[in-house]
N, C-alpha and C positions, 0 to 999 in steps of 0.2 A: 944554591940550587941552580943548578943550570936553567936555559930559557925554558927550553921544550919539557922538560921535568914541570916547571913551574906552571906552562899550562896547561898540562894533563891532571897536576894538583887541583889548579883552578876550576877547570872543566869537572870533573869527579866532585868537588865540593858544592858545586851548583847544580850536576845533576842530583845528589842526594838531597840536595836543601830542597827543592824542587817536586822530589818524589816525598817529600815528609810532607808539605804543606799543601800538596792535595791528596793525601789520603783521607778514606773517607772516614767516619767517624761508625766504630765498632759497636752493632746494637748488644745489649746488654742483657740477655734472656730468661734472668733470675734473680734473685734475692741473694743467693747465695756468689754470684758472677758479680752482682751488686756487690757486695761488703767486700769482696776479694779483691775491685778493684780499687775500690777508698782503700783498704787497709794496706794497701801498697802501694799506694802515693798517688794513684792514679787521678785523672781529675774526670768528672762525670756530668752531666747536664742531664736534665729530665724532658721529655718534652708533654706537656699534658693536655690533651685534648678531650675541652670539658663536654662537649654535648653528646658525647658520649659516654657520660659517665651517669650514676646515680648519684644523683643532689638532694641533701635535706636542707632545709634551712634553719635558722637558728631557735624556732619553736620546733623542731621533730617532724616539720612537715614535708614531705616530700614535695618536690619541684619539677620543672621541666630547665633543665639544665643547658646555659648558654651556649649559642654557637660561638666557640671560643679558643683558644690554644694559646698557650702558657710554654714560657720556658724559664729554666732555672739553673745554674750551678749547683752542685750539691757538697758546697766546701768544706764547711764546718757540719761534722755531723757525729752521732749515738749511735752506738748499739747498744741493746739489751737480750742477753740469752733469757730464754725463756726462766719464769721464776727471779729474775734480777732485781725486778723491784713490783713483784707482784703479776707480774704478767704471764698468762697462760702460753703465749707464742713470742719466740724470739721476732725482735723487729730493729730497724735502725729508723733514724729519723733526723732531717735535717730541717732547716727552715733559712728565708731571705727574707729580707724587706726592704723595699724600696719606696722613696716620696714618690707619688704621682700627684697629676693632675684629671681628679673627675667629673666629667661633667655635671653630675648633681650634688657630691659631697665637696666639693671642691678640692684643697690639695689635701691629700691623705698618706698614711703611711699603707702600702700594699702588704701586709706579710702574708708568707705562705709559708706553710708547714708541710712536708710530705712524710711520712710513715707509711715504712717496705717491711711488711710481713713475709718470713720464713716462706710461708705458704705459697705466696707470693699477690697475695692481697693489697690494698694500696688504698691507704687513705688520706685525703688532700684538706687542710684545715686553709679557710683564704678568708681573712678576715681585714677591713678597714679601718684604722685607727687614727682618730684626731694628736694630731701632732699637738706634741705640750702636757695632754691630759692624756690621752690612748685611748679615749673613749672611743667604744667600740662602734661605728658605722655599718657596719656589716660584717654579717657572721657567715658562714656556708662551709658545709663537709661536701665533700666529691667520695666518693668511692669507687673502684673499678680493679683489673688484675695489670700486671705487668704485661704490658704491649708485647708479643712475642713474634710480629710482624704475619702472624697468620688469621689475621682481623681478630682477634684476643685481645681483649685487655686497650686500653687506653693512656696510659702512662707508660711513654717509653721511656727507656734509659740508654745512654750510651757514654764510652769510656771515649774522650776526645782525645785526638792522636797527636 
């Protein structure tokens, strides 16, 4: 390849590298935008901000819900069409878990569970688990809709570029 060929190559390949790695990250406005882009490879992150959501706790009681925000990969994940395994509404559902360190429980396993209803409903299971036993430290459901950036909803989602 000649010189000038090769830095015009050069140039072009670092203006696209460039323009890929600050693109912004595409919010995700459904359930259905949801499974479309997991089921094509896509990679997704949640973002969840809880004090805006409705919290029970692990007796049925309602709560006032942390000021707080969450984020997730949504790598490994389920769908269920409605009636798949008993269930009235299609939903998909994915879940992480990470060691932390708590200040009162001390080190814990973090998991989180998200379930994206058809509807487009959203329910967050965040529960603390003694490593070794999994004894349950803490239990708490979040509820809330899919974040559609028009102050809606509290769990957004986005397909990262």
């Amino acid at each position: 390849m000649r010189p000038a060929r090769l830095v015009l190559a050069l140039t072009a390949a670092a203006l696209l590298a460039s323009a890929t790695a600050s693109a912004e990250p595409a919010r995700l406005q459904s359930a259905a935008e949801i499974l479309g882009a997991l089921t094509s490879g896509r990679q997704v992150r949640a973002v969840l901000r809880y004090k805006n959501m409705t919290l029970v706790n692990d007796k049925g009681q309602p709560e006032t819900a942390p000021d707080a925000v969450g984020g997730m990969p949504l790598d490994t994940f389920e769908y269920f069409a409605a009636g798949a395994v008993g269930n009235p509404e299609g939903y998909l559902a994915a879940s992480h878990t990470q060691l932390i360190h708590h200040p009162r429980h001390g080190y814990v396993l973090n998991y989180v569970k998200v379930s994206v209803y058809d509807s487009g409903r959203v329910k967050i299971v965040a529960q603390y688990l003694a490593p070794g036993t999994y004894e349950v430290k803490m239990n708490e459901t979040f509820s809330t809709d899919i974040a559609t950036g028009a102050g809606k909803g509290a769990a957004a989602f986005f397909v990262v570029p």
